[in-house]
C-alpha positions as a printed Julia matrix, in Angstrom:
99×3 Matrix{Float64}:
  84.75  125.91  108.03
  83.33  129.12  106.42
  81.93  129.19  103.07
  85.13  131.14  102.09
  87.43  128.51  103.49
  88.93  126.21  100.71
  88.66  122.27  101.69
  91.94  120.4   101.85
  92.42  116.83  100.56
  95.02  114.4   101.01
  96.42  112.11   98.57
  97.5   108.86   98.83
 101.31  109.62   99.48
  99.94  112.12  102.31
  98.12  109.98  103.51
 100.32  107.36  104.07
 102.86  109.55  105.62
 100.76  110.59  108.33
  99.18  106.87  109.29
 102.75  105.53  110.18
 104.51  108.9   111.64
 104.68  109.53  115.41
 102.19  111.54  117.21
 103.9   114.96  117.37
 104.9   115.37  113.42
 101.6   114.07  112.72
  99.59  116.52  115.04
 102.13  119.62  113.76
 101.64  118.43  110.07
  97.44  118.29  110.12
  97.81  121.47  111.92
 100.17  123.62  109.51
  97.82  121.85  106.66
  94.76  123.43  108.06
  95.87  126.92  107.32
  95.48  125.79  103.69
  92.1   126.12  104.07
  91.84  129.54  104.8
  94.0   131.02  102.28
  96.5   128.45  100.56
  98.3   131.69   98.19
 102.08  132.45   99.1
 102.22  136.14  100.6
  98.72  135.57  102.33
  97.45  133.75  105.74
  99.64  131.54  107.86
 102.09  129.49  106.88
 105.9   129.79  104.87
 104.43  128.84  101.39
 105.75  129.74   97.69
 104.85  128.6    93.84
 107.17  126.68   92.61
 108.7   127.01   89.19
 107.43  123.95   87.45
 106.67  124.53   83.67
 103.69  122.61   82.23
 101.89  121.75   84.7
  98.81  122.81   87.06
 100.56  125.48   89.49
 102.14  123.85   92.31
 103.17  125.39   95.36
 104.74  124.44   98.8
 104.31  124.75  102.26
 107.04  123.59  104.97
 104.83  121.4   107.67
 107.43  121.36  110.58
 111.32  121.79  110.28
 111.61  118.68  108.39
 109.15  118.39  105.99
 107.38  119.99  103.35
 103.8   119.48  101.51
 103.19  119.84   97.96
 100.23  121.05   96.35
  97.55  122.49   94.34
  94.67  124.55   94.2
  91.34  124.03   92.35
  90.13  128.06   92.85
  87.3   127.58   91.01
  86.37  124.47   93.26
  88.06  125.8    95.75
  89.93  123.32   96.94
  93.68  122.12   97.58
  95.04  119.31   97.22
  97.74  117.94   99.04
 100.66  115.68   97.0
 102.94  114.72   99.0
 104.53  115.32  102.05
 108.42  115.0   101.77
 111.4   115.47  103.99
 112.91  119.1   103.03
 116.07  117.68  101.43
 114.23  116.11   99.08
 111.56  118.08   98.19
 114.71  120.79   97.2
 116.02  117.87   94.72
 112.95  116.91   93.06
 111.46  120.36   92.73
 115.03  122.18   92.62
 113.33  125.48   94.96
């Protein structure tokens, strides 16, 4: 990790999720998480992310893991870290956060 890299943290929900799926969605999730750390901005570094449109609240964004799942989260910039919410199959992610 370079001193410009962001850290990445997992929350409980994230957490969870990855201690009980199988080996390959886990290995493909921690990877597609990793490019978080180097730039975790829609537009920039690896990875299919976007801000979603969520009033009143801390900017969220999300980033699709594998072909069935997506990660919410948020970035600290001036800590720079993220922080990882949840990690939800696709379909649902669209009906909670209607993106």
């Amino acid at each position: 990790m370079s001193e410009d890299d962001y850290a990445v943290f997992l929350a409980d929900q994230p957490r969870e999720f990855l201690s009980v799926a199988n080996e390959k969605t886990t290995r493909i999730c921690m990877e597609k998480l990793g490019y978080l750390s180097e730039n975790p901005y829609p537009g920039r570094g690896r990875g299919d992310k976007e801000k979603l449109p969520i009033d009143g609240r801390r900017d969220r964004f999300r980033m699709h893991v594998s072909r069935t799942y997506t990660a919410i989260y948020t970035v600290l910039k001036n800590e720079k870290e993220v922080r990882v919410l949840e990690i939800l199959p696709i379909d649902d992610a669209y009906k909670r956060y209607g993106f």
